[in-house]
C-alpha positions as CSV (number, residue, x, y, z in Angstrom):
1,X,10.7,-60.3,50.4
2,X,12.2,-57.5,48.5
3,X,10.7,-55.1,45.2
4,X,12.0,-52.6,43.2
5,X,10.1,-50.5,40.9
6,X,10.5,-47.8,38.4
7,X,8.4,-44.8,38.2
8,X,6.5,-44.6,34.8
9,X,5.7,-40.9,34.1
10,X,6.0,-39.0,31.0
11,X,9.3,-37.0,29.8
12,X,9.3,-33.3,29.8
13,X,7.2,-31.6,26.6
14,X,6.3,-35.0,25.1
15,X,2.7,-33.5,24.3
16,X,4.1,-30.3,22.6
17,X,6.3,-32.7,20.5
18,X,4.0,-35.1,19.3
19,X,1.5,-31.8,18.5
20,X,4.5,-30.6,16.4
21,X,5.3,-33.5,14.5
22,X,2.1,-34.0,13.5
23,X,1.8,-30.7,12.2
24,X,4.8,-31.4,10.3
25,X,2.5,-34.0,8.1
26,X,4.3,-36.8,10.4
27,X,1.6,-40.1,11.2
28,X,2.4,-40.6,14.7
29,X,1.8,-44.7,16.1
30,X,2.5,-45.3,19.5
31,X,2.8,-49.4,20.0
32,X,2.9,-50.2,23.6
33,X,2.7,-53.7,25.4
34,X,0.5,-51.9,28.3
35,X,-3.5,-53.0,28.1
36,X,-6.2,-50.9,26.6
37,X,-7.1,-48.6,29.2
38,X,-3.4,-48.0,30.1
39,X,-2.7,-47.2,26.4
40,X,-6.1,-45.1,25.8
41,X,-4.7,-43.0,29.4
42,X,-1.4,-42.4,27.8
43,X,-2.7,-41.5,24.0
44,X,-5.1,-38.7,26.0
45,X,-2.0,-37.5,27.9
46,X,0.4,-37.3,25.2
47,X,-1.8,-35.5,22.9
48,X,-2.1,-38.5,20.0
49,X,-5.8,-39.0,21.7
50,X,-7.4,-35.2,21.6
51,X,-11.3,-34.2,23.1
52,X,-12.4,-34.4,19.4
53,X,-11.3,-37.5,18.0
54,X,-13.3,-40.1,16.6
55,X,-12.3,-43.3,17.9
56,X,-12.3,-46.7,15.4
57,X,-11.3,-49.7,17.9
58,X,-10.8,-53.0,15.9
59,X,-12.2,-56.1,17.7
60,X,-14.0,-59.0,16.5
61,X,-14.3,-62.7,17.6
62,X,-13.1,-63.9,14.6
63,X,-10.9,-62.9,11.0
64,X,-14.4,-61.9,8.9
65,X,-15.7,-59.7,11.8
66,X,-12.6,-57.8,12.1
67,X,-12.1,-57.6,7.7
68,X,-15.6,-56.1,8.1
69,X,-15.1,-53.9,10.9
70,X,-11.8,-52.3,9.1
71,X,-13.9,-52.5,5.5
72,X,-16.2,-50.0,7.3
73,X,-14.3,-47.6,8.9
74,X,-12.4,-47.2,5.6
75,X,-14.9,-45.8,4.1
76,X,-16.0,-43.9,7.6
77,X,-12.5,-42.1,7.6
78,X,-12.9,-41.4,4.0
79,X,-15.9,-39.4,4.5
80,X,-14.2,-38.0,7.3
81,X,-11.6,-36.8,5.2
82,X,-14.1,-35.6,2.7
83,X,-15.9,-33.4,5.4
84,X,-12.7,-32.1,7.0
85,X,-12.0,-29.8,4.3
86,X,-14.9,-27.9,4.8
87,X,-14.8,-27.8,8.8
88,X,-12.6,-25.0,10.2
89,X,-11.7,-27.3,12.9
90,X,-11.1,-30.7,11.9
91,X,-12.2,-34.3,13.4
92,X,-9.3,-36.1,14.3
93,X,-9.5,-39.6,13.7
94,X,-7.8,-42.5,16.0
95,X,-7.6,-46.3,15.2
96,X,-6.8,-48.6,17.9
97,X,-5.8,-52.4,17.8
98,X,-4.7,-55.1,20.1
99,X,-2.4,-57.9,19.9
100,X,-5.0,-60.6,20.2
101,X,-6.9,-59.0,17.3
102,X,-3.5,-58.1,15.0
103,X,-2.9,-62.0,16.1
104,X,-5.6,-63.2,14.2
105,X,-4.5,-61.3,10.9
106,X,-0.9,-62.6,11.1
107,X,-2.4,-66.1,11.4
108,X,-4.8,-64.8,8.3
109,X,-1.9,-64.4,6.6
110,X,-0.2,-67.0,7.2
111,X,-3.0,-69.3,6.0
112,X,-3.1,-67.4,2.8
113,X,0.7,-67.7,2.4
114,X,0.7,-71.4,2.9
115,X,-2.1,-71.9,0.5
116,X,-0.1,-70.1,-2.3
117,X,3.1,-72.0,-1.2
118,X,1.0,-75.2,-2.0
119,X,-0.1,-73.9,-5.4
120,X,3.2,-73.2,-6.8
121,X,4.0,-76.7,-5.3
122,X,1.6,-78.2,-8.4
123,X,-0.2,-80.4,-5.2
124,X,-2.9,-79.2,-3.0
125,X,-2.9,-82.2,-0.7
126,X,0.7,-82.3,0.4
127,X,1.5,-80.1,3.7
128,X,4.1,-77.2,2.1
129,X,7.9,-77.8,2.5
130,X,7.9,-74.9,4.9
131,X,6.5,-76.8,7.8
132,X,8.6,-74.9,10.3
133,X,6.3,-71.8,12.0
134,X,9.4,-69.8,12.3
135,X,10.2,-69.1,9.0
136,X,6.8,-69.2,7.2
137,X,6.9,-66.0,9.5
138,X,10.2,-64.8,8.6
139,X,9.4,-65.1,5.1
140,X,5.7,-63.2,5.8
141,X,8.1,-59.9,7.3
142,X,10.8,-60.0,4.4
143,X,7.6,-59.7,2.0
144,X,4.9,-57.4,1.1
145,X,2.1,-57.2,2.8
146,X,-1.1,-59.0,1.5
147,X,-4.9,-59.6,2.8
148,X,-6.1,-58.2,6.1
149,X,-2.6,-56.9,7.4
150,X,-2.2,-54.8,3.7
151,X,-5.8,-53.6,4.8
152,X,-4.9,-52.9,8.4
153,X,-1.8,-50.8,7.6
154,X,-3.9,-48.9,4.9
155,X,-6.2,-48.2,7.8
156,X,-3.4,-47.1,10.3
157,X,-2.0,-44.8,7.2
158,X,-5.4,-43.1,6.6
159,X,-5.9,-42.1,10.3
160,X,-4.3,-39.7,11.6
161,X,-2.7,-41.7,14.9
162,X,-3.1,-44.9,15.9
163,X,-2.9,-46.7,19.2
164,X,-1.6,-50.4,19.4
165,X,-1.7,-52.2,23.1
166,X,-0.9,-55.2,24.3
167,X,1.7,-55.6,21.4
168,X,4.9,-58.7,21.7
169,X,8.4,-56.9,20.6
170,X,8.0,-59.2,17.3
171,X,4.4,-57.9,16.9
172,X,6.2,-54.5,17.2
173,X,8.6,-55.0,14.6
174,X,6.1,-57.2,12.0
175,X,4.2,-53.5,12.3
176,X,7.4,-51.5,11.5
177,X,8.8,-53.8,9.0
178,X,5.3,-54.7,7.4
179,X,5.6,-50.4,6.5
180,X,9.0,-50.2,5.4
181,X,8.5,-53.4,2.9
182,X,5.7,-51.8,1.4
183,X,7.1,-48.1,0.8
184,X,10.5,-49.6,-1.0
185,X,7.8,-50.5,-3.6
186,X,5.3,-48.1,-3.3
187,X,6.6,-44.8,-1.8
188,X,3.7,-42.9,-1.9
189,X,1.7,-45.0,0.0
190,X,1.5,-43.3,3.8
191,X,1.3,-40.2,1.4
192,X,-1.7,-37.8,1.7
193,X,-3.7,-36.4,-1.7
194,X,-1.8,-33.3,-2.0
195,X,1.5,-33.8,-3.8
196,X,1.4,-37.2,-3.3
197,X,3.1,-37.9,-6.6
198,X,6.6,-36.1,-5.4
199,X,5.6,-37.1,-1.7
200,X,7.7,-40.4,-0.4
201,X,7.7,-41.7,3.4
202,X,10.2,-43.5,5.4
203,X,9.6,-45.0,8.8
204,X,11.0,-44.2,11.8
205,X,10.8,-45.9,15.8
206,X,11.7,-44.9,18.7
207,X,12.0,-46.5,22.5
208,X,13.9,-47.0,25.3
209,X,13.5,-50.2,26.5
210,X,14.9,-53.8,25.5
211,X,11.5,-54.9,24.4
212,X,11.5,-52.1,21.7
213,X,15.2,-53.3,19.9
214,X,13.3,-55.5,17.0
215,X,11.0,-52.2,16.3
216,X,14.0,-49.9,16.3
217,X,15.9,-52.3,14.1
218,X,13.3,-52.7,11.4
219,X,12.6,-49.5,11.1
220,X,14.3,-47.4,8.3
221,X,15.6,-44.9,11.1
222,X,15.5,-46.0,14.7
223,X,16.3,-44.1,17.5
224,X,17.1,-45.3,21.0
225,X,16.1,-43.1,24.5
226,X,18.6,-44.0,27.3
227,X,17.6,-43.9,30.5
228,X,16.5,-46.4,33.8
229,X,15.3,-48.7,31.3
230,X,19.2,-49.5,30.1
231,X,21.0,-48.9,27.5
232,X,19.6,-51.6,24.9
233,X,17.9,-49.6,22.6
234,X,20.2,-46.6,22.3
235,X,23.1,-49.4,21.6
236,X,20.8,-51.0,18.8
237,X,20.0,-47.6,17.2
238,X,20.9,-45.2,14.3
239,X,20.7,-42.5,16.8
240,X,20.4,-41.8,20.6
241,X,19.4,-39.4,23.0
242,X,18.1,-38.7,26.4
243,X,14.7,-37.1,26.3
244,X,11.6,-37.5,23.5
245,X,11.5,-33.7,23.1
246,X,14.8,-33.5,20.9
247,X,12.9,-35.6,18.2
248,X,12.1,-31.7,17.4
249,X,15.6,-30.2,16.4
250,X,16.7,-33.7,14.8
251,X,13.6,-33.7,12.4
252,X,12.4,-30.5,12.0
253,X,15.5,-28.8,12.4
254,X,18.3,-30.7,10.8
255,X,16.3,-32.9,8.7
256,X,14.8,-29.6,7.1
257,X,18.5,-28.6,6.6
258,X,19.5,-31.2,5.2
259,X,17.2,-31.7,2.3
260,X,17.9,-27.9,1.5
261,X,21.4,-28.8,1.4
262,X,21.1,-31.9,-0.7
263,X,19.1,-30.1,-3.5
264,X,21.7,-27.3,-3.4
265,X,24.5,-29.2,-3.8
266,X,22.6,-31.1,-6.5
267,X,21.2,-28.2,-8.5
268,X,24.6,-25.9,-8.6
269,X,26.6,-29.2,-9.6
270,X,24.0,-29.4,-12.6
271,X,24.3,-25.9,-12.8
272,X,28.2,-25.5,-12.9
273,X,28.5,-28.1,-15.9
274,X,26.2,-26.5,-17.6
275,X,27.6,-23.1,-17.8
276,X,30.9,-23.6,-18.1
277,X,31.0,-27.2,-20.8
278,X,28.3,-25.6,-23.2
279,X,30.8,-22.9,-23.6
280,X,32.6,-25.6,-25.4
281,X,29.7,-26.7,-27.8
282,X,28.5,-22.9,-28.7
283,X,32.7,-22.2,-29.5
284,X,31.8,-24.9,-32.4
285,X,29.7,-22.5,-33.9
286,X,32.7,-20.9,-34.7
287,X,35.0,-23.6,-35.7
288,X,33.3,-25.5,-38.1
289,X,32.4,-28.4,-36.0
290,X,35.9,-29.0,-36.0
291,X,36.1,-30.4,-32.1
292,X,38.5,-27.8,-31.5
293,X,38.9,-26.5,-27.7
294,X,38.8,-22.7,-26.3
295,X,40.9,-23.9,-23.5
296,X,44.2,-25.9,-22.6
297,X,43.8,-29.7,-21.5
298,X,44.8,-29.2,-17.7
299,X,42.6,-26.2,-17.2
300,X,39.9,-28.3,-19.3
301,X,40.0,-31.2,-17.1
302,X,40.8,-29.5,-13.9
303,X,37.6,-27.3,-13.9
304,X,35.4,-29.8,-11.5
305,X,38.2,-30.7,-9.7
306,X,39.4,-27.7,-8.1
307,X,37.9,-24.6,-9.4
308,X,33.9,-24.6,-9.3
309,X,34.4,-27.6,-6.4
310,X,34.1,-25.8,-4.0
311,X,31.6,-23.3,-3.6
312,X,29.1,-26.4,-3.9
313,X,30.4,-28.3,-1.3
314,X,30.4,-25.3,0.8
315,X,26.4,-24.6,0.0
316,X,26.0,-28.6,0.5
317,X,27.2,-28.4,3.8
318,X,26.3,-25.1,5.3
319,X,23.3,-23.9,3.8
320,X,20.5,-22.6,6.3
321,X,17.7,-21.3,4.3
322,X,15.8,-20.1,7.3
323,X,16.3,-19.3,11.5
324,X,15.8,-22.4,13.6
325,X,13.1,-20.3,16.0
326,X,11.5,-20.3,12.0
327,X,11.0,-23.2,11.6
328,X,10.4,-24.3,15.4
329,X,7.2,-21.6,15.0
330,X,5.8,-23.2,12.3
331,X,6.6,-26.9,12.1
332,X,4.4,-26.9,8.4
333,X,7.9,-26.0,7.0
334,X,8.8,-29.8,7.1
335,X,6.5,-30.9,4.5
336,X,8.8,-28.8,2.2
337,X,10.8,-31.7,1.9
338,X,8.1,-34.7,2.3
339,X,6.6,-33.2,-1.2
340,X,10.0,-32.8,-2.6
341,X,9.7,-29.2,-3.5
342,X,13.2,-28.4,-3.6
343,X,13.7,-30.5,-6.4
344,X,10.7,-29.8,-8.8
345,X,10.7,-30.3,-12.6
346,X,10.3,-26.5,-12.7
347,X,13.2,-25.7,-10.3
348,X,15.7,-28.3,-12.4
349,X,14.8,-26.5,-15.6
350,X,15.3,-23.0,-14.3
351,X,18.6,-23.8,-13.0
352,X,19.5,-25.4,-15.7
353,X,18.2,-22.4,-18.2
354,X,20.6,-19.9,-16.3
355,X,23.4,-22.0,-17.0
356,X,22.4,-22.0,-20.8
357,X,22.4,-18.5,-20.5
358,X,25.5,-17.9,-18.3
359,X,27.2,-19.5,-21.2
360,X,25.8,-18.3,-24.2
361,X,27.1,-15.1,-22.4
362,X,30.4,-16.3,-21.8
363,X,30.9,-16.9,-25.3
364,X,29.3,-14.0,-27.4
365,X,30.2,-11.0,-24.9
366,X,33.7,-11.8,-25.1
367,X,33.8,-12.2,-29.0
368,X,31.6,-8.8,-29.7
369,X,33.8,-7.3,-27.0
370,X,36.9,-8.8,-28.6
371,X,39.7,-5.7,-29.2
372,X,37.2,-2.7,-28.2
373,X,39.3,-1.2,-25.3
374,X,42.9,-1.7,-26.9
375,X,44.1,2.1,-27.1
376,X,46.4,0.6,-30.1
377,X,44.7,0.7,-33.7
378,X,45.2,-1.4,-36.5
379,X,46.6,-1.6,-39.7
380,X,43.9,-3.9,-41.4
381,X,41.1,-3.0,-43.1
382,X,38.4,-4.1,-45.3
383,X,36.9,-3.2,-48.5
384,X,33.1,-2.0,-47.8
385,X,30.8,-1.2,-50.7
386,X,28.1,1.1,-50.9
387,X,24.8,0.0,-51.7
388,X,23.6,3.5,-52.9
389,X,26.4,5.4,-54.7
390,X,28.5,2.3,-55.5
391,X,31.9,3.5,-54.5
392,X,34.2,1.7,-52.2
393,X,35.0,2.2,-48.2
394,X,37.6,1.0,-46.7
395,X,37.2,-0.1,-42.7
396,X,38.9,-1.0,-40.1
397,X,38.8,-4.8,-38.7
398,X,38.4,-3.4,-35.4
399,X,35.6,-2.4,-32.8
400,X,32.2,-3.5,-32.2
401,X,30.9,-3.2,-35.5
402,X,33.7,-5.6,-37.2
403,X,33.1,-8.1,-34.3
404,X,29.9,-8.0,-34.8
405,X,30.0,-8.4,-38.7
406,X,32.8,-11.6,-38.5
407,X,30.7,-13.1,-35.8
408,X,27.4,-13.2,-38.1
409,X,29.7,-14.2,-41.5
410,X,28.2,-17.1,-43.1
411,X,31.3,-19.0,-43.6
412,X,32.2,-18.7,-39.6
413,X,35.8,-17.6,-39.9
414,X,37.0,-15.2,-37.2
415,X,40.4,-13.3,-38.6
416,X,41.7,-13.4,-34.8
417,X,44.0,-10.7,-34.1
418,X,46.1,-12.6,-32.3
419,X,47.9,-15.7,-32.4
420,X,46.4,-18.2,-30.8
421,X,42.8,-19.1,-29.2
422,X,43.8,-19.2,-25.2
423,X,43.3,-15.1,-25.1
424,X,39.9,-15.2,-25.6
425,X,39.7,-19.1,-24.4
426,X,41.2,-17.2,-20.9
427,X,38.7,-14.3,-20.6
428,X,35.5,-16.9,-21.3
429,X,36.8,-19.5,-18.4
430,X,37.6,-16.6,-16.3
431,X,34.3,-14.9,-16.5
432,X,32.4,-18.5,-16.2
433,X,34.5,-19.1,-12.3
434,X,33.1,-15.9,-11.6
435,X,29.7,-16.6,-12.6
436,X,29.3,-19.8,-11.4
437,X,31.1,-18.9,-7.7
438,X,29.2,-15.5,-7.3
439,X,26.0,-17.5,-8.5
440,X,26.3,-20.4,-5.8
441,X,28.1,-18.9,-3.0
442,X,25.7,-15.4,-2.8
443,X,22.8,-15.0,-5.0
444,X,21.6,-18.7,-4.7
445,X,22.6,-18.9,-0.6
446,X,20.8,-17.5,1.6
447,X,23.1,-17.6,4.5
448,X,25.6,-15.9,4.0
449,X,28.9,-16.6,6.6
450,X,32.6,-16.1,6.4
451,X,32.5,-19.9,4.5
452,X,31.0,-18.3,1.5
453,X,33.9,-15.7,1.1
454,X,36.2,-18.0,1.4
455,X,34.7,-20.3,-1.0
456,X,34.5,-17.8,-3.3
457,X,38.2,-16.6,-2.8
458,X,39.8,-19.9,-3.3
459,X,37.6,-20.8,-6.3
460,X,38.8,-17.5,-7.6
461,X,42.6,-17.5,-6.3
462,X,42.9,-21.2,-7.5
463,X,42.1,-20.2,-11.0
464,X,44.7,-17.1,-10.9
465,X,47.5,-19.4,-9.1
466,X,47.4,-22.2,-11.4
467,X,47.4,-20.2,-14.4
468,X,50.5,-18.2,-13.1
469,X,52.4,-21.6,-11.7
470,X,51.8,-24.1,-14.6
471,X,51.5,-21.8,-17.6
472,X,54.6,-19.6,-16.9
473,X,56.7,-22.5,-15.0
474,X,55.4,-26.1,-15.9
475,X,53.7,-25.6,-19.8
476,X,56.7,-23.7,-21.4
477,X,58.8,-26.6,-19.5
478,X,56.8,-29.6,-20.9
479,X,56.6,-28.0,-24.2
480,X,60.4,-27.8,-24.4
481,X,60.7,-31.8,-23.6
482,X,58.0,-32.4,-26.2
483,X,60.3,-30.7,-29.0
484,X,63.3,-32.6,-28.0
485,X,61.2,-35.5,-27.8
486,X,60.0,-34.9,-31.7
487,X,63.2,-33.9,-32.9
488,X,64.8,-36.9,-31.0
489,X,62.4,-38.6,-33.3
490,X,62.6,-36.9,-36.8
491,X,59.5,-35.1,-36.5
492,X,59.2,-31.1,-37.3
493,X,56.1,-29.5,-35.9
494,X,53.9,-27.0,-37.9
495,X,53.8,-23.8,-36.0
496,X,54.3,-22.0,-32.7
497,X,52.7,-23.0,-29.8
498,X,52.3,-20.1,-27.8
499,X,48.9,-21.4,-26.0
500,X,49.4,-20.4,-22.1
501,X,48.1,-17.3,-20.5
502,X,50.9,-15.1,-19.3
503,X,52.8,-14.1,-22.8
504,X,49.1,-13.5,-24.4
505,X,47.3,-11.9,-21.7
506,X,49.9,-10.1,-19.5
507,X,52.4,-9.5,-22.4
508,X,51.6,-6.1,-22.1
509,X,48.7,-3.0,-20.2
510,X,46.8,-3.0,-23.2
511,X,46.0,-7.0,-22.7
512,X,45.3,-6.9,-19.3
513,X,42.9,-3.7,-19.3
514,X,41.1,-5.8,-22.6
515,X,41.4,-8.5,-20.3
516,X,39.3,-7.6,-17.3
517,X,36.8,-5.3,-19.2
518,X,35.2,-8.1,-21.2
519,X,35.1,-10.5,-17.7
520,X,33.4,-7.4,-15.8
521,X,31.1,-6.7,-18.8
522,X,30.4,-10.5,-19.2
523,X,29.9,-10.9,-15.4
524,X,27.6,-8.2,-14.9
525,X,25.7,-8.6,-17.9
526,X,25.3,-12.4,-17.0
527,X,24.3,-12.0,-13.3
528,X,22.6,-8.9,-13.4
529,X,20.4,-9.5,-16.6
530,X,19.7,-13.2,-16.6
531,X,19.0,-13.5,-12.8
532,X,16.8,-10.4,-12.7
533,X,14.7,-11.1,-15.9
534,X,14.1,-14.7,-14.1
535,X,13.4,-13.5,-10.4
536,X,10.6,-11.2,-12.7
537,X,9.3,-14.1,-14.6
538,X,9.1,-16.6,-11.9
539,X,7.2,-14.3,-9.4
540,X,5.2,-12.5,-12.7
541,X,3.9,-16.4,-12.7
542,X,4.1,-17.4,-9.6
543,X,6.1,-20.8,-10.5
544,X,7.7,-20.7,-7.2
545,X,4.7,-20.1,-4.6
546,X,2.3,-22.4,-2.9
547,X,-1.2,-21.3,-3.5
548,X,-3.1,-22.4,-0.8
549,X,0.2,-23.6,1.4
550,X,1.8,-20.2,2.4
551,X,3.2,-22.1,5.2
552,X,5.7,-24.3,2.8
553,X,6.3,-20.9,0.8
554,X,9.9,-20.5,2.0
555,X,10.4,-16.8,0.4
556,X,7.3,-15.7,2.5
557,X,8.8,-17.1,5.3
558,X,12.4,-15.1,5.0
559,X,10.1,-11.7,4.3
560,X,9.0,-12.9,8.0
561,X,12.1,-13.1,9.3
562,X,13.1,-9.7,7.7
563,X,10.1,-8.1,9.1
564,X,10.9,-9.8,12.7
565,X,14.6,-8.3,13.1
566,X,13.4,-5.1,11.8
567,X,11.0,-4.9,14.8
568,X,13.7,-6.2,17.1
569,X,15.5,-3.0,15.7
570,X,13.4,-0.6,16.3
């Protein structure tokens, strides 16, 4: 006679791991086909069973015993809740269940589903239609969760771990899928008190044996553990690795990262459209409501496409707000994105306030600014009566003072010295790319790498590149064809377009040095100003902190890491 065996023994740190993810607000369920004392030894050797937990084993003989027995230690667990937050060292609470007893609540259910199925039939006497076992429990899994088992997993969500022996894969899997049915309708339902109206929950298995595939596949991420047990979970999994301490970096680590990411790349796409295409709505001010455009078609339409793309994409793929050994050290950090804090009401607005103002500066710095540094003078001037002696003045339409006066006129004309609108249409677009890049790629990031530079260069050098190819080369060159093409036609245009950037802004010195004082005074003035005054207001009301939860207060955390390379310095 011949036997083989393989040694079961835990992996390497699988206590520390479990510790961590439930400090990271992560309900931890271990569902094992071993028997009760098996599964009690192993939930006190990983950690999910501590010396202070309060035990709540469901048994009963029949389906009212064991509704009873859960009835009650709801409530228990409530008060346990209750008195937690006044205990320095909280009880730890622990539900266990087996499969004969989670046996008797599918067949519950089942009852209960049959007896509706003969309702909507119009006749209690006749057996249902669904006479086959099979799929009366297929149907039960694709559905929501009613009766004892809607009780049970309101139970399991309450406590703070829970231990289910003696479990069949499909009892495994009528657990995991029972879960995930009810969060696509109700999110917040595995979600604790605090912030539980941003807080959402998605479910997540993991095994390494054959007899854990229907878990890992009904779960909403499953990961599979190779090793001596084959190969038959990792193959039916999302993801798949060796040992049960990496669940550490892939959630904590990566997962943190990548919400940051996401509401980056959100928040400075929202952010990007709204400072640069408001520039378009204020310029009506101006106008007369006329629908008339500050900038060429191209450059209009080529904006998201090339120019502000990508310094978001760069944030949305490489943003770290904080060290890994951060985060590692305190494992809280993780909850940042269960509550959804990246993505407040408060954060959305503030973002979207600086792009109102980025553009309201893009506009009415240029136009104030508007022929102040050209060293020639003009020949123009306006009559300007006294109101005290009565005689007449005459001024020149130049300099701050006559910008300031046309821009306030009541009827909204502008007497541009120039002719045509791209000159000042130029300087506003070029001082929004440098808003908007500078904005996303370096005061908004916090890690800062040789990505962001070049983000920022190519944003900017795009701009410059396209401007110098298509409006010396390819405008001048369609504009041509479209005369020939109206005077092929019999038409005569009205005017001369001379809308394109290089005869009007680098026609001559003067131009150029007008040019790139109103961007830097509109840059700085933007940036400096508008960011400061809201760094002030936000910490002057401290919008952005977590009273009580220092531990999710990601700017305290980056003053740690400061203060810890500064020490590693000295």
């Amino acid at each position: 006679m011949g036997a083989t065996a393989i040694e079961d023994k835990l992996q390497k740190d699988v206590p520390l791991t479990i510790e961590k993810l439930r400090e990271a607000g992560i309900h931890v369920w271990m569902l094992t086909g071993d028997k009760k004392e098996t599964a009690f030894n192993i939930g006190l050797t990983c950690s999910i069973i501590k010396d202070n937990s309060i035990i709540f084993r469901i048994e009963g003989d029949n389906i009212a015993e064991i509704s009873q027995f859960m009835d009650k230690a709801l409530i228990d667990i409530e008060n346990i809740r209750i008195n937690n937050k006044k205990k320095h060292t909280p009880d730890h609470t622990v539900v266990i269940i087996d499969g004969n007893c989670l046996l008797k609540i599918e067949k519950d259910v089942e009852k209960e589903a049959e007896l509706r199925s003969k309702e909507a039939n119009g006749d209690s006497g006749t057996k249902s239609p669904e006479k086959d076992v099979k799929k009366r429990k297929l149907e039960i899994r694709k559905k929501l969760p009613t009766g004892n088992l809607l009780k049970f997993l309101d139970l399991g969500c309450r406590a703070d771990s829970v231990v289910c022996c003696r479990f069949s894969p499909s009892q495994k899997a009528l657990v995991v899928g029972s879960i995930r049915n009810i969060l696509m309708k109700n999110p917040t339902f595995a979600s604790g008190d605090d912030y539980s109206k941003n807080s959402s929950a998605v479910t997540l298995a993991i095994g390494d044996g054959a007899n854990d595939v229907p878990m890992i596949q009904a779960a909403h991420v499953g990961i599979g553990i190779t090793g001596r047990e084959g190969l038959a979970a990792a193959r039916a999994s999302d993801y798949s690795f060796s040992q049960f301490r990496f669940l550490q970096p892939l959630l904590l680590i990566h997962g943190h990262y990548d919400y940051i990411r996401v509401c980056r790349f959100l928040l400075g796409t929202f952010y990007k459209c709204t400072a640069f295409y408001l520039t378009q709505f204020l310029f009506q001010i101006f106008c007369g409501w006329t629908g008339n455009s500050l900038y060429e078609q191209w450059t209009l339409s080529l904006y998201n496409v090339i120019f502000s793309s990508i310094p978001v994409v760069i944030i949305g793929v490489i943003e770290k707000d904080l060290e890994k050994e951060t985060i590692m050290a305190n494992p809280k950090i993780y909850q940042y994105g269960q509550h959804n804090l990246g993505l407040r009401w408060r954060t959305f607005w503030r973002w979207l306030i600086q792009g109102f103002w980025h553009s309201v500066c893009c506009v009415f710095i240029p136009f104030i600014l508007y022929n102040c540094f050209t060293p020639f003078s003009t020949v123009d001037f306006y009559e300007k009566k006294s109101s005290t002696t009565g005689s007449n003045t005459y001024v020149e339409k130049s300099g701050l003072g006559w910008n300031l006066q046309k821009i306030f006129r009541g009827d909204g004309s502008m007497y541009l010295q120039d002719n045509s609108l791209l000159f000042i249409g130029t300087v506003i677009y070029t001082s929004a790319i440098f808003i908007v890049t500078i904005k996303i790629c370096y005061i908004e990031s916090h890690n800062h790498t040789i990505f962001n530079h070049i983000a920022a260069f190519l944003s900017i050098f795009f701009w410059f590149a396209f401007n110098f190819i298509y409006q010396r080369y390819a405008y001048p060159l369609s504009l041509s064809i479209y005369h020939r093409f109206e005077s092929f036609l019999g038409f005569i245009s009205v005017g001369e377009p001379t809308h394109y950037l290089w005869y009007n802004v680098f026609s001559s010195p003067s131009m150029v040095l007008q040019a790139v004082f109103m961007v830097l005074i509109t840059v700085v003035a933007a940036l400096v100003i508008c960011d400061y005054a809201f760094s002030v207001i936000w910490s002057w009301f401290d919008l952005d902190k977590n009273r009580g939860n220092e531990s999710l207060d990601i700017e305290l955390c980056q003053l740690w890491e400061k203060n810890i390379k500064k020490r590693r310095q000295y």
